[in-house]
N, C-alpha and C positions, 0 to 999 in steps of 0.2 A: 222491444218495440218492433214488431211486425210492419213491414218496408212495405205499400203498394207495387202493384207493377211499375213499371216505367212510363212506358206508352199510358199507362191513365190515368197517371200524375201528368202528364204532358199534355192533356186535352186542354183545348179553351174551350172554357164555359163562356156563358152570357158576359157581356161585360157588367161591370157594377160603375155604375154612371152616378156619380156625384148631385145628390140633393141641394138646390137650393137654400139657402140656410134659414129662409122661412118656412120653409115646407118639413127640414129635420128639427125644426124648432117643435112642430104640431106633434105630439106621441101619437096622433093615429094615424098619422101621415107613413109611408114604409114603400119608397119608390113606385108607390103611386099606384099598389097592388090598392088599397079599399076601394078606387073608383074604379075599378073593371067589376063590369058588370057580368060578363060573358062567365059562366064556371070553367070554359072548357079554356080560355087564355087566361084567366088565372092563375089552374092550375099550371100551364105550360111554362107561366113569366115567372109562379112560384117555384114551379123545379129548377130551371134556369139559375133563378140568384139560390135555391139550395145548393145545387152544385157551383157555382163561383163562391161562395161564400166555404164549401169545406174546402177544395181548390186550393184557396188562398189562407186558408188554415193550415193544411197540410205545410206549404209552402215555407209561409211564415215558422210553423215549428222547426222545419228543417235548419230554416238561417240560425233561430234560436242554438239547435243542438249543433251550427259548423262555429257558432260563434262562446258560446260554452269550451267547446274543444279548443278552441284558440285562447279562451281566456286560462283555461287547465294544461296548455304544455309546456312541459316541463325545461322547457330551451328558453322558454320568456323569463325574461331576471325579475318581472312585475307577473307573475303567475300567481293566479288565485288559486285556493283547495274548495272542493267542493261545498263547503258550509258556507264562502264564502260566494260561489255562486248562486246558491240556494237561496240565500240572502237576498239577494242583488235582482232574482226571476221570481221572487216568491215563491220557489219549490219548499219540498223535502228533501235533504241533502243527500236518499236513496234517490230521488227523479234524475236530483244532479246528474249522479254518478251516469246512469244510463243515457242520458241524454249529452253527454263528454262523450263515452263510448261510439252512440248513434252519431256525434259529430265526427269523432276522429273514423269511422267509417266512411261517410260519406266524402271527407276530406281525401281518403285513400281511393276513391274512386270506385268504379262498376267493377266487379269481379270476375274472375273470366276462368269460361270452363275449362 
């Protein structure tokens, strides 16, 4: 799994401001992008929540793979094996393995030249 930079995993994007629950109740309702009228702030509000939204993908897989790796070490007397993770995230117990690995990397910290 090819790592981003640093710095551009670290950017803040737009925020992503919590819908009203009448308004995520509506399927064509989407933070309120169908009523701009303007093409040129759509597109601007639509890049915005694209990038918070991969952002906070990126982010979230991370926790995924430091917490994969916490569930797979071998020091914990309640330690899962990968099939048992896999299980548990819905992977394939190949994603498992890599994403234990991607965890116990990032656990070990930034690498230094």
């Amino acid at each position: 799994m090819a790592e981003p930079e640093r710095t551009e995993r670290r950017l803040r994007p737009a925020p992503l401001l919590f819908e009203p629950s009448e308004a995520a109740a509506d399927p064509e309702h989407f933070f309120d992008l169908e009523s701009m009228e303007d093409p040129g702030e759509l597109l601007e509000r639509a890049t915005e929540l694209t990038l918070a939204f991969r952002t906070a993908a990126d982010r979230a897989t991370e926790y995924q793979a430091v917490a994969a790796a916490q569930l797979a070490d071998p020091k914990r007397f309640d330690r899962l094996s990968t099939a048992d993770i896999a299980q548990r995230a819905d992977w394939t117990e190949d994603y498992a393995k890599k994403m234990v690995e991607f965890g116990r990397d990032l656990l070990r910290g930034p690498k230094h030249p």
